[in-house]
C-alpha positions in Angstrom: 14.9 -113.1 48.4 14.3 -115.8 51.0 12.0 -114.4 53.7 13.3 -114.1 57.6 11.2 -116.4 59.8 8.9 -113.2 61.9 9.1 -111.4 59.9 7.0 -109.5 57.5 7.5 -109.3 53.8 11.2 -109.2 52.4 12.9 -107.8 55.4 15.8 -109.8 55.2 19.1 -110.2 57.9 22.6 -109.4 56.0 23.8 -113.0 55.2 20.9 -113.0 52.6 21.1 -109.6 51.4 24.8 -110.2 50.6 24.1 -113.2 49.1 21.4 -111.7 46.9 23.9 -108.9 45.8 26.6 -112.1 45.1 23.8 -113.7 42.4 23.5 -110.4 41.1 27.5 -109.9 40.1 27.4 -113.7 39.5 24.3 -113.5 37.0 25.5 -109.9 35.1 29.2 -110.4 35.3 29.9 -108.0 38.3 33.0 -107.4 40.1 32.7 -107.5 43.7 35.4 -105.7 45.7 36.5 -105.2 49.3 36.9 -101.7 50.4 37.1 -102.5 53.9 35.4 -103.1 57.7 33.0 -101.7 60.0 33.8 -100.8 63.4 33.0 -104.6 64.5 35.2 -106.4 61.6 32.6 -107.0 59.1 33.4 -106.8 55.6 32.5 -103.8 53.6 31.4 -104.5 49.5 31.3 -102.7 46.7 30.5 -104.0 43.7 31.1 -102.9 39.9 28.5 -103.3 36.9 27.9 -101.9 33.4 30.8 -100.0 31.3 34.0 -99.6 32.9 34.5 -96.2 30.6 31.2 -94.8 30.6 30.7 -92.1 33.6 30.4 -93.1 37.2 27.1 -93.3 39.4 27.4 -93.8 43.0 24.6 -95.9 44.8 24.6 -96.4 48.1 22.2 -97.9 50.9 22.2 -98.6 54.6 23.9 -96.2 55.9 21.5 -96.0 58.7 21.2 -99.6 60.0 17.6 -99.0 60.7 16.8 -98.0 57.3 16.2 -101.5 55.7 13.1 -100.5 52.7 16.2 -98.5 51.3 18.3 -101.1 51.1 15.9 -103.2 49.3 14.5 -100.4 47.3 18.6 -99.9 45.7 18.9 -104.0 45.7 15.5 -104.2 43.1 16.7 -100.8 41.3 20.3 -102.5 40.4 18.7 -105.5 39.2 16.1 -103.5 37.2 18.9 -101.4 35.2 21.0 -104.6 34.4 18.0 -106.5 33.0 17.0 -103.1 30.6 20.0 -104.8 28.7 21.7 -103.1 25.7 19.1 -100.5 25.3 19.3 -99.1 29.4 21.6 -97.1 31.8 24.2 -100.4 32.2 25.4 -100.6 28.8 26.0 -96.9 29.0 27.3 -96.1 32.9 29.3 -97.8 35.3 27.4 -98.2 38.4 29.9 -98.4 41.7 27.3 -99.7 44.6 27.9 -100.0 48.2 25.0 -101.9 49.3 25.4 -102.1 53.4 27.4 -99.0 54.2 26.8 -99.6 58.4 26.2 -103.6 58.2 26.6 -103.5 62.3 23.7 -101.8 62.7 21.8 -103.4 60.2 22.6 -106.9 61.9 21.8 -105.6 65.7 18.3 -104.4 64.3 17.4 -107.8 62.5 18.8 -109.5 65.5 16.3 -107.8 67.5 13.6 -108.2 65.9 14.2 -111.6 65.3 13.5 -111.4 69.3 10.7 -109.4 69.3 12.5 -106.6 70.8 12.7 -102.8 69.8 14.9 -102.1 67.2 16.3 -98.4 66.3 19.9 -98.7 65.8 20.8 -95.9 63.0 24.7 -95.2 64.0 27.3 -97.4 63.6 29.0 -99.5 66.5 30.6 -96.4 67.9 28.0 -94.7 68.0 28.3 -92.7 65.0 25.6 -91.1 63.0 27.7 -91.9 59.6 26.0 -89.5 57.9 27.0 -86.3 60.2 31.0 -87.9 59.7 31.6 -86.4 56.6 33.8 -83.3 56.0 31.5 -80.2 57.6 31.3 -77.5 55.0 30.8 -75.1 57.7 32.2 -74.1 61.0 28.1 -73.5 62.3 26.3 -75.7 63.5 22.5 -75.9 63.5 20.2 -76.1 66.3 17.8 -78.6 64.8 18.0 -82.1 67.1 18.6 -83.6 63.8 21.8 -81.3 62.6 24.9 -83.8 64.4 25.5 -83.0 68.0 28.6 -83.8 69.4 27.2 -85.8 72.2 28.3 -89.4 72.7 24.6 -90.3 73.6 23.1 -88.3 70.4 21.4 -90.8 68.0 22.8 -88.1 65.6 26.1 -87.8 66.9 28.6 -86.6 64.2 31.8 -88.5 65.5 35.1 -86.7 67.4 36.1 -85.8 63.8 35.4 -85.8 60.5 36.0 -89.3 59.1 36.9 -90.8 61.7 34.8 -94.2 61.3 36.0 -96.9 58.6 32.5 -97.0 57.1 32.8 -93.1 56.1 35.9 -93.8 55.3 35.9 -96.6 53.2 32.7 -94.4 51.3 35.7 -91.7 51.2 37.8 -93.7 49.2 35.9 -95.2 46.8 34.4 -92.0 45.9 37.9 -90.1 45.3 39.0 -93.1 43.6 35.7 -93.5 41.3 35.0 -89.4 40.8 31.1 -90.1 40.2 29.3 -87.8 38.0 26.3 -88.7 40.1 25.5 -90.3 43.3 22.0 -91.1 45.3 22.1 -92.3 48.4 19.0 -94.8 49.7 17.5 -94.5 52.8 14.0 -94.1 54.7 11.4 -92.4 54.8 9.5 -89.3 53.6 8.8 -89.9 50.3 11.4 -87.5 49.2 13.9 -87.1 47.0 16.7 -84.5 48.3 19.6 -82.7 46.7 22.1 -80.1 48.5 23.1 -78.0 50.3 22.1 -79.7 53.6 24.6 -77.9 55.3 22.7 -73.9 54.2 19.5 -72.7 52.9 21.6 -70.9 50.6 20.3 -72.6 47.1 22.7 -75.0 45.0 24.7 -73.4 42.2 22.8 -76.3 40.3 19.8 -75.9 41.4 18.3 -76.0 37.9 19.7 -79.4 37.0 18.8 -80.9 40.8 15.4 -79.9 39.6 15.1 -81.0 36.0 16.6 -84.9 37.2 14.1 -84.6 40.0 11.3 -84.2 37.7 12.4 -87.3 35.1 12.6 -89.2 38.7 8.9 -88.6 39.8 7.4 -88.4 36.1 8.5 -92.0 35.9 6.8 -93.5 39.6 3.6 -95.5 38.5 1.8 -94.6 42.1 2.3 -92.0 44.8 4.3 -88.6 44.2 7.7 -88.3 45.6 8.4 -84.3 46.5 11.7 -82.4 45.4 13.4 -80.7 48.0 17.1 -78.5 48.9 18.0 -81.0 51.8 18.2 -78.4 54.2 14.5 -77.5 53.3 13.3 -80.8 55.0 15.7 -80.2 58.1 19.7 -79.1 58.0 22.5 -81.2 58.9 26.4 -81.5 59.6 28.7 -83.4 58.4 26.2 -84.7 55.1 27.5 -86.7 52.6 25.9 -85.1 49.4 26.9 -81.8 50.6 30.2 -83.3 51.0 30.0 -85.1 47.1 28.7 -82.1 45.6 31.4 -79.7 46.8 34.5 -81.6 47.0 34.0 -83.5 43.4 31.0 -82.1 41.7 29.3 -84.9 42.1 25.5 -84.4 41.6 24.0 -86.2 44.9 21.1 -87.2 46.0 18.9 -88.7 49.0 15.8 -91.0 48.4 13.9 -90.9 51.1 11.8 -94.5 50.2 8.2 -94.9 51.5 5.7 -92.6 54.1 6.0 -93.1 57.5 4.4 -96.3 58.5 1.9 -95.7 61.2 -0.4 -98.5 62.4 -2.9 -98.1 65.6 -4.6 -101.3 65.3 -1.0 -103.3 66.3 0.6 -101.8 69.4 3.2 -103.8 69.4 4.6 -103.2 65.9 3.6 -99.2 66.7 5.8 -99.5 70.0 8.6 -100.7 68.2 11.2 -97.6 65.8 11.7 -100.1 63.1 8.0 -100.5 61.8 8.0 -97.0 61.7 10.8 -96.4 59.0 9.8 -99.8 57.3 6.5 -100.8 56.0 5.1 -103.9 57.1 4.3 -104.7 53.5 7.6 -103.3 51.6 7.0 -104.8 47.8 4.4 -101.6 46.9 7.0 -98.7 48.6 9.7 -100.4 46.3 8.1 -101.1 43.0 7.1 -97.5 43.2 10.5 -96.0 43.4 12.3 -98.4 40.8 11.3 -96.8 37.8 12.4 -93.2 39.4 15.7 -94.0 39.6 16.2 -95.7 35.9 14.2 -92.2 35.1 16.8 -90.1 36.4 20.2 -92.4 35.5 18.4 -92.4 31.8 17.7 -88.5 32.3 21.1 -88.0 33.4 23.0 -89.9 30.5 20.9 -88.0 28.1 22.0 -84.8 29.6 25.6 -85.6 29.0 25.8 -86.1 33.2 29.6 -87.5 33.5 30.7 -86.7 29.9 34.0 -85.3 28.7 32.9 -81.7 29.5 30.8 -82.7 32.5 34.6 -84.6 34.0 36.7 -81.8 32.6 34.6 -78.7 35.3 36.3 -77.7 38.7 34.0 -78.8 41.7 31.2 -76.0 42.8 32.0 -73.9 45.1 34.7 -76.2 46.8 35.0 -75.3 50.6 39.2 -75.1 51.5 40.9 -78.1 50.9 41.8 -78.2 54.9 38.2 -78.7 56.0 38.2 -82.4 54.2 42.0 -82.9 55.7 41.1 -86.0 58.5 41.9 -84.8 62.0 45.0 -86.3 63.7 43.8 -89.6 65.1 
């Protein structure tokens, strides 16, 4: 990927990302679709490779326009699964990917940086933390400053109703249209890979099998460990979109969480500034290290019989009532 001028490594601004994903359909005969536009007018992608009959996974990135590594990390996964070939998760799977969920964001942040100014942006135009839009699966709310507040000014700020923005939207509607049998969602950081609830510390109804792909995920990273956790574990939230997945089409969903913290003491600018701490200043090590995870746990999954006959055939778990995903009354 062509390199931004000022910036480090392959942080790249969104004409080139979608350009890169465009080669990719181009270059493995994908289909790429519109599915909508963000709250500014800029198109929303999604784009369709491998079997059209085998089950559906869900991969999605940027949904927290500050959260580039992620981004990256799903762009290099993609293209690692389609060049396995015959023998690898494409040939088996249809992969559904949304690359730039919140490309506002993502655009303001490069923007600024490009200027040497601080860069944080993780809602969308509006002001929306997209991930607290979903449906809520509970009428509580929790008290962690992370959980979705229903302040304006709130970088977590869940939206005046569920679904209201067209990103979450248009993430609605290709999942009730696709049904995945799995889903993970890129962002950054922590080093973690999460699986609901987010919502409860009450443990999943499938727990066991959360687990078991988690392991085939971090067996397969060549460097440093990722750890397992129930989302809420880490911190709860409102308004999540695997919790959302999991109970409304039994979606198996999870979170990567790419790359540590960066932390650097030596540049005060860079540690001044929100982006460089959710992005490493070097991101090619962060990403090659998750890559083979996820081909583990697609690979894991298929073996299972993840998305199968059986697997489409089962009622969601523990589905919330149906009036709780109903959008509000704009």
């Amino acid at each position: 990927m062509t390199r931004t001028p000022d910036l480090c490594g392959r942080y790249a601004e969104l004409p080139q990302l979608a350009d890169a994903w465009a080669r990719l359909a181009r270059t493995y005969g994908g289909r790429e679709i519109a599915i909508g536009t963000s709250a500014n007018g800029r198109p929303l992608r999604r784009y369709d490779f491998g079997d059209p009959l085998g089950p559906t996974f869900l991969l999605t990135s940027l949904m927290h326009g500050v959260e580039v590594i992620g981004g990256l990390a799903l762009l290099d996964a993609v293209r690692s699964i389609l060049a396995s070939g015959r023998a690898g998760v494409a040939a088996r799977a249809r992969l559904v990917v949304v690359p730039v969920v919140n490309p506002d964001a993502f655009a303001d942040n490069l923007e600024r940086l490009r200027g040497g100014r601080r860069a944080s942006q993780r809602c969308n135009a509006r002001g929306v933390d997209l991930n607290r839009n979903f449906a809520p699966l509970s009428s509580s709310r929790p008290l962690h400053p992370f959980a979705g507040s229903r302040l304006r000014w709130s970088p977590h700020y869940t939206g005046p109703h569920a679904f209201s923005e067209p990103e979450s939207r248009a993430l609605r509607d290709v999942a009730l249209e696709t049904r995945p049998a799995l889903a993970i969602g890129f962002h950054s950081c922590g080093n973690f890979l999460l699986y609901p609830w987010a919502h409860t510390d009450v443990p999943n109804p499938r727990e066991p099998l959360y687990r078991a792909l988690g392991d085939a995920f971090c067996r397969a990273l060549p460097r440093e460990r990722y750890e397992i956790r129930q989302a809420a574990h880490w911190y709860p939230t409102v308004g999540d979109m695997d919790d959302w997945l999991d109970a409304t089409l039994g979606t198996l969903a999870f979170t990567v969480e790419v790359s540590r913290p960066a932390r650097s003491f030596r540049d005060l600018r860079r540690l001044l500034n929100p982006f460089w701490w959710l992005n490493p200043r070097e991101a090619d090590e962060a990403i090659a290290n998750v890559v083979p995870g996820v081909g583990a746990l697609l690979c894991d999954a298929l073996d299972r019989g993840v998305g199968g006959a059986a697997s489409r055939a089962a009622p969601p778990i523990d589905a919330p009532p149906a009036e709780l995903f109903a959008d509000a009354a704009e």
